[in-house]
MARLUMGU-918444 format. One line per field, with one value per residue (C-alpha): x, y, z. Coordinates in pm, 1 decimal, decimal comma. Layout:
xx	c(X|...) $
yy	c(Y|...) $
zz	c(Z|...) $
//
This chain:
xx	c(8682,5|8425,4|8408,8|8350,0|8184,2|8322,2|8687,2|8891,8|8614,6|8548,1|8175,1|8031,5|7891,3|7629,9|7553,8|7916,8|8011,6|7722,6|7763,6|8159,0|8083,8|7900,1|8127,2|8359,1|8149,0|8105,1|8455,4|8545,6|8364,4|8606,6|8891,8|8758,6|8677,8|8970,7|9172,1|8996,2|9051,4|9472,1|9423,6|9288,4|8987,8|8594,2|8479,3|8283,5|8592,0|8722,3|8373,3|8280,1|8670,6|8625,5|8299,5|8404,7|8750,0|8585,2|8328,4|8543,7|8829,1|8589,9|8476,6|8699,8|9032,8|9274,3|9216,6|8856,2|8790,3|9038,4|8896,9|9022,4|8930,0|9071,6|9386,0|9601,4|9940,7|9751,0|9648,7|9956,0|10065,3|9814,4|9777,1|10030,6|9847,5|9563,2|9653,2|9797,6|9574,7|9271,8|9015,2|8998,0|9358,4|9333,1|9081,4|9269,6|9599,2|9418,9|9258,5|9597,7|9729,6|9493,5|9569,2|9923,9|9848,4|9653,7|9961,2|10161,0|9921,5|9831,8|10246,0|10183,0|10443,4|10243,1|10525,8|10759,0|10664,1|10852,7|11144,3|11009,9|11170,4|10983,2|11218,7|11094,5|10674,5|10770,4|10865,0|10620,8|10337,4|10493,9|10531,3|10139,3|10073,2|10197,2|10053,5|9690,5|9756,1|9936,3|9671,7|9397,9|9559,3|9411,5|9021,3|9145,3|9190,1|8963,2|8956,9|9286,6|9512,4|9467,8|9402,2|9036,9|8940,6|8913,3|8606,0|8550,0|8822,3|8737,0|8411,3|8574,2|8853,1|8606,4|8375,1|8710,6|8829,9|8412,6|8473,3|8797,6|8689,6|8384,7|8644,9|8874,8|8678,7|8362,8|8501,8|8610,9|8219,3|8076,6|8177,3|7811,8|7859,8|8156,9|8256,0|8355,2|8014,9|7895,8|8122,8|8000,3|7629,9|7702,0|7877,9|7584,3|7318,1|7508,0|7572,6|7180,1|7000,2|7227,0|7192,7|7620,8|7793,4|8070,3|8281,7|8089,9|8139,3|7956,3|8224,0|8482,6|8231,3|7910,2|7832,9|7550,9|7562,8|7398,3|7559,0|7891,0|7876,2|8008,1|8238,0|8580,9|8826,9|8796,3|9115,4|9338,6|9444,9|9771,7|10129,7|10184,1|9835,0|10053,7|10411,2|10224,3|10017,1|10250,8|10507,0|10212,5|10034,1|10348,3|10398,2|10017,9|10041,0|10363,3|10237,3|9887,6|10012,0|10270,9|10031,2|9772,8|10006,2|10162,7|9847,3|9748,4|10054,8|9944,7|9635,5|9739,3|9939,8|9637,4|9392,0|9600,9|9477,2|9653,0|9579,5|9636,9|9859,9|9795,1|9425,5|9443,6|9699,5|9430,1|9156,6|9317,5|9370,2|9015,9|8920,5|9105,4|9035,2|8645,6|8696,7|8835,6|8581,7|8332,7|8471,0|8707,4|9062,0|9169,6|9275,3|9437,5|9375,0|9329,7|9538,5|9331,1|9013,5|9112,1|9225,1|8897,0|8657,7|8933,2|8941,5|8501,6|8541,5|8472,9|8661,8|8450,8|8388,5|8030,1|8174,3|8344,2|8066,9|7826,7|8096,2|8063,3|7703,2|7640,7|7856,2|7700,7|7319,4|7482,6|7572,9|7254,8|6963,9|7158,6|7396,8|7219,7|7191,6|7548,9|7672,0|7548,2|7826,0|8058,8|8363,0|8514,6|8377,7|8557,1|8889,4|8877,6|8833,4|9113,9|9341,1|9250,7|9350,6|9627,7|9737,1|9650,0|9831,9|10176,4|10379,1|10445,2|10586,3|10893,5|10987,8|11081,1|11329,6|11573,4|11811,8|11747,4|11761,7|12024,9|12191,4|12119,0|11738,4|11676,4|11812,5|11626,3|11320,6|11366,0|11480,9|11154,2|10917,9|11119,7|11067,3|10697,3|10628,0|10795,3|10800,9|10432,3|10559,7|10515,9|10591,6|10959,2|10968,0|10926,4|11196,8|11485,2|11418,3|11438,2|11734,3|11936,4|11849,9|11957,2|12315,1|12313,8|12221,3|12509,9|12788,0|12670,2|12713,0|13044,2|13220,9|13080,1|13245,6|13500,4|13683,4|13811,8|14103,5|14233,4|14473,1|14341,3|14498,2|14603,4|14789,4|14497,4|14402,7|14061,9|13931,7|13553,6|13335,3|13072,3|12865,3|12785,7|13018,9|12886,6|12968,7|13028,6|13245,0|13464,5|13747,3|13755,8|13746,5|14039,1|14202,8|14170,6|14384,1|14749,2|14848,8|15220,5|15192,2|14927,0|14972,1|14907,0|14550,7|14297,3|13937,9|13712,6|13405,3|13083,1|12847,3|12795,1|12817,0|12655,5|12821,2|12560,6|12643,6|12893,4|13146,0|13132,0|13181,3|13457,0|13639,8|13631,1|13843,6|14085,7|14111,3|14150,9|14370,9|14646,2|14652,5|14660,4|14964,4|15154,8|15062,5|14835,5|14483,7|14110,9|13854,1|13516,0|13278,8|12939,8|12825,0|12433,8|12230,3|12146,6|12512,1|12629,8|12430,0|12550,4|12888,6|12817,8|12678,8|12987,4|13209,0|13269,5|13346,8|13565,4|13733,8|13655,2|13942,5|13607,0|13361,5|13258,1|13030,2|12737,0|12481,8|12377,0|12018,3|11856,2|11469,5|11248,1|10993,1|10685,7|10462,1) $
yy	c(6904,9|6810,6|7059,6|6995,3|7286,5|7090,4|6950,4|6698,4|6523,7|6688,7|6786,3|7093,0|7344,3|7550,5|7784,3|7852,1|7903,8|8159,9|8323,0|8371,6|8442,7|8752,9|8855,4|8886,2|9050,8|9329,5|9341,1|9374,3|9634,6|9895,9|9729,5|9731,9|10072,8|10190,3|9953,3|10133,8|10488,2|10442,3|10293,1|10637,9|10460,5|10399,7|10272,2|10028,2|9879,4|9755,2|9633,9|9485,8|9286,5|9139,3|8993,3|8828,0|8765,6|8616,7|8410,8|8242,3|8207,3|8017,0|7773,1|7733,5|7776,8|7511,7|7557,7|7596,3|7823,4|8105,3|8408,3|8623,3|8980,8|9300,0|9387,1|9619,3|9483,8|9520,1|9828,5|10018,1|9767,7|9970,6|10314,3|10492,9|10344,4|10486,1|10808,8|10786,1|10627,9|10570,7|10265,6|10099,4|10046,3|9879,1|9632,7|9520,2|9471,2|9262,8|9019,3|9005,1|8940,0|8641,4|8462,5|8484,7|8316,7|8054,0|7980,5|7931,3|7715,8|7484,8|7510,9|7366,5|7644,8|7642,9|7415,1|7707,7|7774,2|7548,9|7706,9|7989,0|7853,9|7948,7|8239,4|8415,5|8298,7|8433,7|8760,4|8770,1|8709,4|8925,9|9217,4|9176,9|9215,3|9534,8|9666,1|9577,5|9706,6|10006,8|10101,4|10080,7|10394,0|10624,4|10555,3|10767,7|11015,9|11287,8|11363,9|11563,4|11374,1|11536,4|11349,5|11300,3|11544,8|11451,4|11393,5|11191,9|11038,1|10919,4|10765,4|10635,7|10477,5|10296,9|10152,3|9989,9|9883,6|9692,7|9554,1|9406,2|9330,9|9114,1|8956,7|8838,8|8703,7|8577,0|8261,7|8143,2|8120,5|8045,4|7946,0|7916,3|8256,7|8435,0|8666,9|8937,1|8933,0|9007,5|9230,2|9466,5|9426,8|9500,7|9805,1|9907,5|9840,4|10041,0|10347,9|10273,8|10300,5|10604,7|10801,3|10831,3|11010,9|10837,4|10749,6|10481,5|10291,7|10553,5|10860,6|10627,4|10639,4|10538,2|10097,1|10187,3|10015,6|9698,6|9388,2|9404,4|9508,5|9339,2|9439,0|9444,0|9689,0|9998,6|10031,5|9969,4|9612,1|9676,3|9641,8|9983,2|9898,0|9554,9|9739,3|9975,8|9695,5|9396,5|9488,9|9622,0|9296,7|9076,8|9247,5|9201,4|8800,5|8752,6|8972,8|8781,6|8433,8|8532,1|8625,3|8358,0|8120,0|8202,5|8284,4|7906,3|7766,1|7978,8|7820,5|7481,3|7472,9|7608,6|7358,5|7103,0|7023,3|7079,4|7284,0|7251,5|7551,4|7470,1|7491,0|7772,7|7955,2|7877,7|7998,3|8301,5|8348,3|8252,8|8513,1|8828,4|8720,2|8742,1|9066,3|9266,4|9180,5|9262,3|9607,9|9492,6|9615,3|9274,4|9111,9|8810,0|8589,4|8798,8|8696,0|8943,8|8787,3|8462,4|8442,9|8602,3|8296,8|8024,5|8202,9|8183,3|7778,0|7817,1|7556,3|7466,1|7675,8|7799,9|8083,5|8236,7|8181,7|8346,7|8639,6|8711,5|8669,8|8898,3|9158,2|9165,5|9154,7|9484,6|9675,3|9629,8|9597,6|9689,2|10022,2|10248,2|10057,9|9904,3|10269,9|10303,9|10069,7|10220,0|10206,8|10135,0|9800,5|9702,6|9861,2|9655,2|9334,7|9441,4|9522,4|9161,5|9055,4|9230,6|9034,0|8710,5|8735,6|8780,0|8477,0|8589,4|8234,3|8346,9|8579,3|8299,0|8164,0|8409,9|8232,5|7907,2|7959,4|8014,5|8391,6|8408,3|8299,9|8529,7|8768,9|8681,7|8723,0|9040,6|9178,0|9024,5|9140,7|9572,9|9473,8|9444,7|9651,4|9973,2|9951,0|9754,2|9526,8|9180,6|9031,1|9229,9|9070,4|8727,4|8774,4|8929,7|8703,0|8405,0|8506,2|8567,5|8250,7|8119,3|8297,6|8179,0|7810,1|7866,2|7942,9|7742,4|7440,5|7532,4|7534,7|7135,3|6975,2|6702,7|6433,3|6118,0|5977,5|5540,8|5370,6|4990,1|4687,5|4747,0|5073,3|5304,3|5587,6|5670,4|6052,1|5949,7|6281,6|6415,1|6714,6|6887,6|6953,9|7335,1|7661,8|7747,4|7470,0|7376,4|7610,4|7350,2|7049,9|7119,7|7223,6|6862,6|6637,8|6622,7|6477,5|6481,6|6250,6|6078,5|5700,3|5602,5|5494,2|5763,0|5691,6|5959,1|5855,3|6039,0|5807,8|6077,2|6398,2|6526,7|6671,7|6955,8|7218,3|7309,1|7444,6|7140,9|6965,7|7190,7|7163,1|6780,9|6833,3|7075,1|6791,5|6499,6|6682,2|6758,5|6367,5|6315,4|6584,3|6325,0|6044,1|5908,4|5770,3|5914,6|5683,2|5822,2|5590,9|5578,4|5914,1|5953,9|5876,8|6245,9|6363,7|6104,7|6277,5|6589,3|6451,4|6273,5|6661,2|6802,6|6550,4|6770,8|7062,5|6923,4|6622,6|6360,7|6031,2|5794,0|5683,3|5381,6|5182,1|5409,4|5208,4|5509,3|5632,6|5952,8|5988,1|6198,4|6402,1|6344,7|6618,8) $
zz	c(9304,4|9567,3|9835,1|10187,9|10464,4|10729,6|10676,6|10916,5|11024,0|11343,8|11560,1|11428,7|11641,4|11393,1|11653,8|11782,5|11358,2|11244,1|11620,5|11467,9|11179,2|11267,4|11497,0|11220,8|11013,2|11228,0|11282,2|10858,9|10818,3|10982,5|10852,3|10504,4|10502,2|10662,3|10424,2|10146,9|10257,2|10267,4|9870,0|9810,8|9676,9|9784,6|10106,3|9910,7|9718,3|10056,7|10176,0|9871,8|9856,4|10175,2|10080,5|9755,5|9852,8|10197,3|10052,7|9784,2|9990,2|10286,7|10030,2|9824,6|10032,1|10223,2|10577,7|10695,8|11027,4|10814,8|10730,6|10439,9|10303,5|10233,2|10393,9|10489,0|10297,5|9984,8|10055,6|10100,0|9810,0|9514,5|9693,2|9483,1|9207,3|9306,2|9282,7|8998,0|8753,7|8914,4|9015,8|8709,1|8702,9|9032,0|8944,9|8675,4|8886,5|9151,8|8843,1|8742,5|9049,7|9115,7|8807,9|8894,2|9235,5|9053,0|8887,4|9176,7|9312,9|9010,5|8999,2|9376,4|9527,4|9810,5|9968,7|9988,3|10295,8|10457,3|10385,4|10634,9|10964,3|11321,1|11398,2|11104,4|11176,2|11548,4|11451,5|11188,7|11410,3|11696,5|11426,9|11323,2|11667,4|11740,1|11380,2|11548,8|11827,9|11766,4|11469,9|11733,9|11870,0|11600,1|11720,3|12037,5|11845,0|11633,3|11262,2|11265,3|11468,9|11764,3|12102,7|12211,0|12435,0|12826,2|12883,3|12474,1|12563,0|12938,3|12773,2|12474,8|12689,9|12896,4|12645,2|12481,5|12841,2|12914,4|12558,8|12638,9|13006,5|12887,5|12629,2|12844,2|13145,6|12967,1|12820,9|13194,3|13264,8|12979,2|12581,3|12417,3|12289,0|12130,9|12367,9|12133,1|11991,0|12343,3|12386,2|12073,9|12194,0|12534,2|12436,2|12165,1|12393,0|12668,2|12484,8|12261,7|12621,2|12805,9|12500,6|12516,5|12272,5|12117,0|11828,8|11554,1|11246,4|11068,7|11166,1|10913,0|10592,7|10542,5|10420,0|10237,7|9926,9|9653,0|9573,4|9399,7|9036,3|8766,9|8529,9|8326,1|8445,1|8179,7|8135,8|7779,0|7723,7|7553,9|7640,8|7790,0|8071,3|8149,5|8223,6|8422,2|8652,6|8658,3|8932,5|9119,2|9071,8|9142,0|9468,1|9538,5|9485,4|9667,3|9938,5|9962,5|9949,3|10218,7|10418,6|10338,8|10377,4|10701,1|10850,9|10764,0|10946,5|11253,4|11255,2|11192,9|11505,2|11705,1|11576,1|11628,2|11216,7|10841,7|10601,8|10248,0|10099,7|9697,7|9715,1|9955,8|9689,0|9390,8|9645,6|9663,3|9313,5|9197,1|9475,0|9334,4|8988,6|9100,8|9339,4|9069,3|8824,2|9089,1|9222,2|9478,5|9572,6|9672,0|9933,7|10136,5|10456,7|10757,0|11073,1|11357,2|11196,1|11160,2|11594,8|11639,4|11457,0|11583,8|11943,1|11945,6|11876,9|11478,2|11304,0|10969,4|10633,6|10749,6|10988,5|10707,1|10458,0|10695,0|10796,3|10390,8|10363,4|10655,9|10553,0|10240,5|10461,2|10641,1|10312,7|10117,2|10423,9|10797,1|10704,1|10937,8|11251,8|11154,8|11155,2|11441,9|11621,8|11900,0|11756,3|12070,5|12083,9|11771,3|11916,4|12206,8|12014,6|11816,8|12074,9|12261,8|11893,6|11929,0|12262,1|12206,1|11820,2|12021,7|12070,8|12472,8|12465,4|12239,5|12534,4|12750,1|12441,2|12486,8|12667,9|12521,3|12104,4|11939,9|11953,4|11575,4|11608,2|11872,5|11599,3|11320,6|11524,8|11688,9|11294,9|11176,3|11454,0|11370,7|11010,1|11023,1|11246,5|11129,8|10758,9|10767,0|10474,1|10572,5|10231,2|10282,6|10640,4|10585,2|10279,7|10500,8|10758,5|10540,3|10336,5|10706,6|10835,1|10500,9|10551,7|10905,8|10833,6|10521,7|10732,8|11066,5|10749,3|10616,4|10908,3|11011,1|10742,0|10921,6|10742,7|10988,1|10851,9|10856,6|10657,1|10548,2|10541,3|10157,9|10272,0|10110,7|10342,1|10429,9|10432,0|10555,6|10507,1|10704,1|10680,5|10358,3|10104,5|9890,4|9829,4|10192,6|10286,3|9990,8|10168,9|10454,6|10246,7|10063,8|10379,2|10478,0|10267,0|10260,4|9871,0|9938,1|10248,3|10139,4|9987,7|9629,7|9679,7|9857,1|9878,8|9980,0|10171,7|10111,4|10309,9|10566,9|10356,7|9964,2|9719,4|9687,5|9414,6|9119,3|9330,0|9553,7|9224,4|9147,3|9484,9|9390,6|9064,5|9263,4|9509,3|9268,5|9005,8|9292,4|9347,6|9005,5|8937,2|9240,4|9059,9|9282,2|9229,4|9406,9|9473,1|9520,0|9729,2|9875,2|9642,6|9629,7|9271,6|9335,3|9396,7|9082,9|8867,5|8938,3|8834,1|8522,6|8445,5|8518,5|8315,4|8026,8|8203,1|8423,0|8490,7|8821,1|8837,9|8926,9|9177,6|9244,2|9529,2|9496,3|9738,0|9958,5|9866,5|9918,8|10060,3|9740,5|9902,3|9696,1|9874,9) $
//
């Protein structure tokens, strides 16, 4: 597979993409450690996950510009794991985890996400947002919960609010330089020269580390290790790919460009497989990180590349002055994150989508935010707007109704004919008043499913109890088939006529 650094044939700025992608390193490293901390496991698991899950991912992955590491979801995903069983265990549930998403994309179920309709990405994205944002909120606050004192927190609060200042109004004056990586060196050279005393990446944990190290997970390959890691490792593929997946939709629409989801689900896979083997925890495509390189004009593979080599630079060579980093810097990039993540423009739809879109949103958006399980979002949302789009169906059904000039009536169908609606259809006909010959039209309706199928027989045996014939015309090759399966179960008078095609989608 040849493998391009700079995909849909656009201008490359190399300055704008390793200017990004060192923004974004800087901005991993909290996030990976923190990540690490809720797993109950090493600082260095996290750090070491977002550079081989970044670095694959960037090269190998579907939409260029996106930038992937350890996360959060996966996090909360293996932490009771953690506990109880230890590291090892971990490793081995994330390799596991990546070869099952390297079966769903060599199965190419990356087109499944289609079936997520923009309600459900609204909310998701809208729920994200307030997790950023409302997880900035612990910086303000000291190593046991407690508030910041005044004056901590006074200086605190205003390095964030410079940070975020210089974010927001530097890219109306200039764009040659990411303005969240001026932001953080503003801030560090602010509080390097007046000697202030703040909050910094080393109060988390300290980075100081070597490369990755290499080996299997010590843990006991029988049955027993495989019932205790596979639901963990199911959960942490589904939960990835969501997120991966989603996150390239997000993208696509801001690029104005298309990603591809297969490769980036095999991308992901081959990147677990790899972090596990190489002391990872795992990890997925990172929303807040990906805005930040799109938002600093990075659009090719090199600004994720060089996010994961730097990272890996900081570990091994730049841990003490990286340590030395105001955290509040970082916090105000993330809350700016934070802002520009929320769709403010699905505000204004209120009073123009439907009642039950504006629900599935708002559910979506409470969903993520307050249970922090994405993968659980996106599936509630998904299954309502299923139910929605089920019964909004069932009740369109219509049948118009013409006698010919033999005397046969006409019942000419349209809308879909399935589980949902076969209570309507059989409302329609009237087999007493009816003539001897009734043809049922199906050029503007499918028979979709067995009980549509079934509904037919109900239909066609009442006709055939009055002694009167059904002729089924204009039936799909799709919907004929489905039929001809049925014929032994039950029992359909006959169709003929069958010149009405349906459109494959070969994608």
């Amino acid at each position: 597979m040849r493998i391009a650094l700079f995909d849909f044939r656009q201008t490359v700025d190399y300055r704008l993409e390793v200017l990004s992608g060192l923004t974004v390193a800087m901005a991993l490293i909290p996030e990976a450690v923190a990540f690490a901390l809720i797993a109950g496991l090493s600082p260095l698991t996290g750090l070491y996950a977002a550079f081989v899950v970044g670095l694959v991912a960037s090269v190998f992955g579907g939409r260029p510009g996106m930038i992937s590491g350890a996360t959060g979801a996966v996090a909360v995903v293996v932490a009771a794991l953690a506990i109880s069983h230890g590291p090892e265990y971990i490793f081995a549930t994330v390799v596991l985890a990546g070869v099952l998403q390297l079966l769903a994309g060599l199965m190419k179920l990356g087109k499944l996400m289609r079936l997520v309709p923009q309600p459900v990405i609204f909310g998701f994205v809208n729920g994200l947002a307030i997790i950023i944002g409302g997880s900035q909120l612990a910086q303000f606050k000291d190593d046991s919960g407690a508030w910041l004192g005044r004056e901590e927190l006074l200086v605190f609060g205003g390095l964030t609010l410079l940070s975020m200042a210089i974010i927001a109004f530097l890219p109306k004056w200039t764009k040659k330089v990411p303005a969240g990586l001026t932001a953080i060196l503003v801030v560090f050279g602010l509080a390097a020269a007046l000697g202030i005393d703040t909050k910094t990446v080393g109060d988390l944990a300290s980075i100081q580390g070597g490369f990755p190290p290499f080996h299997l997970p010590a843990v006991p390959m029988t049955l027993e290790t495989l019932t205790i890691i596979f639901p963990y490792a199911a959960v942490v593929a589904g939960v990835g790919l969501i997120e991966s997946l989603l996150t390239l939709n997000i993208l696509d629409e801001i690029t104005g460009t298309r990603g591809h989801g297969n490769r980036e689900c095999v991308a992901q896979g081959a990147a677990n497989v790899l972090s596990g083997l190489f002391s990872g925890m795992g990890g997925c495509a990172m929303i807040g990180q990906s805005l930040i390189n799109v938002s600093s004009g990075a659009r090719a593979r090199l600004s994720g590349i060089v996010a994961a080599v730097m990272l890996l630079v900081f570990i091994v060579f730049g841990a003490p002055l990286i340590e030395r980093l105001p955290m509040a810097a970082l916090t105000g990039l993330m809350i700016m994150v934070a802002i520009g993540t929320f769709e403010w423009a699905s505000l204004r739809t209120f009073r123009r989508m439907p009642a039950s879109d504006v629900f599935i949103m708002v559910l979506v958006t409470l969903v993520t935010a307050f249970l922090h399980n994405l993968a659980l979002a996106v599936l509630i949302g998904v299954v309502v707007a299923a139910l929605v789009f089920a019964w909004d169906n069932a009740i369109r059904i219509r049948a118009r109704k013409r006698i010919d000039e033999n005397g046969w009536k006409h019942y000419e169908l349209y809308g879909p004919l399935f589980f949902g609606s076969t209570t309507v259809f059989a409302e329609k006909f009237d087999v007493q008043g009816d003539p001897e010959h009734v043809v049922l039209d199906f050029a503007e309706s499918r028979v979709v499913d067995m009980s549509a199928i079934e509904a037919l027989n109900r239909v066609t045996s009442r006709y055939a109890q009055a002694g009167k014939k059904v002729h089924l015309r204009h039936l799909s090759e799709d919907c004929r088939a489905l039929v001809d399966k049925a014929k032994s179960i039950i029992e359909v008078n006959h169709y003929e006529d069958p010149t009405y095609k349906v459109v494959s989608d070969a994608l």
